[in-house]
N, C-alpha and C positions, 0 to 999 in steps of 0.2 A: 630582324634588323640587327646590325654588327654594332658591337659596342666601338667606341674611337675612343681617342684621347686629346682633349685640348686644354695646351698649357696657356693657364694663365700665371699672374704674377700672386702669391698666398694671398697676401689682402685683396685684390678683387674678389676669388674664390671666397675667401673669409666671408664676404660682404654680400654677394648672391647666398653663400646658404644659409646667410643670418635672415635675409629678403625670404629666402624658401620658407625657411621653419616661419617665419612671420606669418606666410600666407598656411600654415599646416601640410606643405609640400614637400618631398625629397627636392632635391638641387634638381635632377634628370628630370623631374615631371613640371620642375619651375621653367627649367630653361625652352623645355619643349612647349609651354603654355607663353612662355614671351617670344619666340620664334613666332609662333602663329600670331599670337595680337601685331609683330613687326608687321608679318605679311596684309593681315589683316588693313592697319593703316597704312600703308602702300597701295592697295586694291584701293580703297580709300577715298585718298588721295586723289589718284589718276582719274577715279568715278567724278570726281568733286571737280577737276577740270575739264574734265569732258562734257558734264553740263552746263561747267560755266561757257564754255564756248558755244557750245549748241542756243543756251539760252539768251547767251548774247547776243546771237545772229540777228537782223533788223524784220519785225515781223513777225518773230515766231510766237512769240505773245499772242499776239491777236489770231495766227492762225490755229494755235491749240483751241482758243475763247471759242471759236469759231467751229473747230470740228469738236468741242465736250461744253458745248453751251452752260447744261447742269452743273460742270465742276469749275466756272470761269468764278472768279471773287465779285463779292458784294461792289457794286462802284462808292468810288470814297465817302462817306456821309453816308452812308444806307446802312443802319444797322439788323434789318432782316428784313423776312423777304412776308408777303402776303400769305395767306393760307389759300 
């Protein structure tokens, strides 16, 4: 991989490599480990509304209960189940 060059303003720089040493990191291996956590909560994210809508859908509740009987929740007031 090619090294680049990106111009920040000194004290932002200042400020990530004081964050770097903080974490015991070079600035290069800081930046490349918040790059990926960015991405990471992006992925996230979009996962996070993709099931809200899926589980929003009217039904889908009862249709999961229905096809993983085993994994449907306690009904309210039951605090376990029989042996």
């Amino acid at each position: 991989m090619a090294d680049t060059t990106v111009k920040v303003d000194s004290e932002v720089r200042d400020r990530l490599a004081a964050v770097a040493a903080a974490h015991g990191k070079s600035l290069r291996a800081f930046l490349g480990d918040l790059a990926a956590q960015e991405e990471n909560h992006l992925k996230l994210a979009e996962a996070t509304a993709i099931f809200q809508e899926v589980t929003g859908r009217p039904g889908i509740a009862e249709a999961f209960d229905a096809a993983f009987p085993e994994e449907a929740p306690a009904p309210v007031g039951v605090t376990g189940r029989a042996a």
